[in-house]
C-alpha positions in Angstrom: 0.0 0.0 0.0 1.5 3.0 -1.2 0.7 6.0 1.2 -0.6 9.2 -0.8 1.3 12.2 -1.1 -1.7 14.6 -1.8 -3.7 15.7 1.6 -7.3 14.0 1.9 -6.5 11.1 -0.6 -6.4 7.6 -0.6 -4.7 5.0 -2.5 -5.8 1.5 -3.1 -3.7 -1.2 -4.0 -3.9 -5.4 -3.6 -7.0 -4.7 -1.6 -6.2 -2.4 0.9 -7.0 1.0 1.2 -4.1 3.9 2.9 -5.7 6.7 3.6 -4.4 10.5 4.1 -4.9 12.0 7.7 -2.2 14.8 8.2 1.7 14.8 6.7 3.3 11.2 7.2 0.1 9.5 9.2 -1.8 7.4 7.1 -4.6 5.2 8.2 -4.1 1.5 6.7 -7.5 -0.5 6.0 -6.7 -4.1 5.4 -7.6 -7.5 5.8 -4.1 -8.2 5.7 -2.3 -8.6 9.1 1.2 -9.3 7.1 1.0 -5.7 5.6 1.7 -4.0 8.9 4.8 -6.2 9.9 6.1 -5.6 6.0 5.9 -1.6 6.7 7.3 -2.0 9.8 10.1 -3.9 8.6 10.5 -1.2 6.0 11.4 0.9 9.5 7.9 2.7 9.6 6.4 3.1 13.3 3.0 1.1 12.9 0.0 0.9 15.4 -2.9 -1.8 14.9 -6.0 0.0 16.6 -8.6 -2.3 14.9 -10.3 -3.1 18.2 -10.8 1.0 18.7 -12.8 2.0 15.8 -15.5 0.5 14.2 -16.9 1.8 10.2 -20.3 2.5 9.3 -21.1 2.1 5.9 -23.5 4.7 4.8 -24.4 4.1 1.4 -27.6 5.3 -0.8 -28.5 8.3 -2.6 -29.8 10.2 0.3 -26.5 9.1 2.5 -24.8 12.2 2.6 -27.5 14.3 3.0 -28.4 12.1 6.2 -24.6 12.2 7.7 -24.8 16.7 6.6 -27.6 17.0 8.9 -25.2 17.3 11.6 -22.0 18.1 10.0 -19.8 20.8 9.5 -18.5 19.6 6.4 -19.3 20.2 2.6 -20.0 16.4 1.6 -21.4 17.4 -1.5 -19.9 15.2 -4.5 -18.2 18.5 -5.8 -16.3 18.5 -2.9 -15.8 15.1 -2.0 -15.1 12.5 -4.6 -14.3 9.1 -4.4 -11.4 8.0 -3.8 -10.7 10.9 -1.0 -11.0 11.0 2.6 -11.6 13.4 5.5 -11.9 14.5 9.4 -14.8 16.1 10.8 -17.6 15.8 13.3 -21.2 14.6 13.0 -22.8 16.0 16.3 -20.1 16.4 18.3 -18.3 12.6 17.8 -14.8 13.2 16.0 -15.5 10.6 12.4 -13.2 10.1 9.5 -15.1 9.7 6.0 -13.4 7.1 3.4 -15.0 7.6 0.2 -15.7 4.5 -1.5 -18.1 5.6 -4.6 -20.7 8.2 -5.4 -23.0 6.7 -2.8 -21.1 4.6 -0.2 -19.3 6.9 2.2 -17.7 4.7 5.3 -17.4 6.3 8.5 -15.3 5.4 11.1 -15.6 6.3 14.4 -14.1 5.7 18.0 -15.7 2.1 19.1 -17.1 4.0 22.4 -18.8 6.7 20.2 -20.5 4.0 17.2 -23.4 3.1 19.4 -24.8 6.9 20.0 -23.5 7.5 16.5 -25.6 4.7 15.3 -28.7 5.6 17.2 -28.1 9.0 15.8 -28.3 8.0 11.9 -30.9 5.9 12.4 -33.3 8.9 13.3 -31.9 10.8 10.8 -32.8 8.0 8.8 -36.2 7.1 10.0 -37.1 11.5 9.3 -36.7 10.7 5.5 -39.0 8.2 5.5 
């Protein structure tokens, strides 16, 4: 997985996803545990925190306009496009958005935050109904 270079990217490669988060942090998704021992070996400092965040996979054509109901952020596809990533807040829970097409945004959270998160989006859900 070759880390991007360009601020709010990602990069995809032998099915793993590195996104962008500031200048030389990148957060690996992968079903691969052998990728983090072959970066560390490549002397990079690597941290697994698998068991600390859990994704939500928002995905439909009424997704983003769901998660904007409470955040800050311009989710709008002219601002965020596939293939890119960001930080923000919905409520007041800290979330990272992984872009994964026009309508499937995943959002990972801090596993002590997903539940009210959860509970959250699904009454935002159930008012568009």
């Amino acid at each position: 997985c070759v880390p991007p270079q360009i601020p709010g990217a990602t990069s995809i490669s032998e099915g793993s996803r590195c996104l962008w988060m500031s200048p030389n942090r990148y957060l690996i998704k992968t079903e691969k545990p052998s990728l983090f021992y072959q970066l560390f070996n490549k002397g990079l400092m690597v941290t697994d925190i698998t068991s600390g965040r859990t994704i939500l996979r928002i995905s439909g054509k009424r997704g983003r306009n769901i998660i904007a109901k409470r955040c800050p952020l311009d989710l709008g596809m002219h601002s965020l496009q596939p293939g890119q990533c960001a930080q923000s807040l919905i409520g007041s829970i800290n979330v990272f958005f992984d872009v994964m097409d026009e309508e499937t945004i995943e959002v990972l959270v801090a596993r002590s935050f997903s539940l009210n998160l959860w509970h959250w989006l699904k009454g935002a859900v159930d008012e568009f109904d």
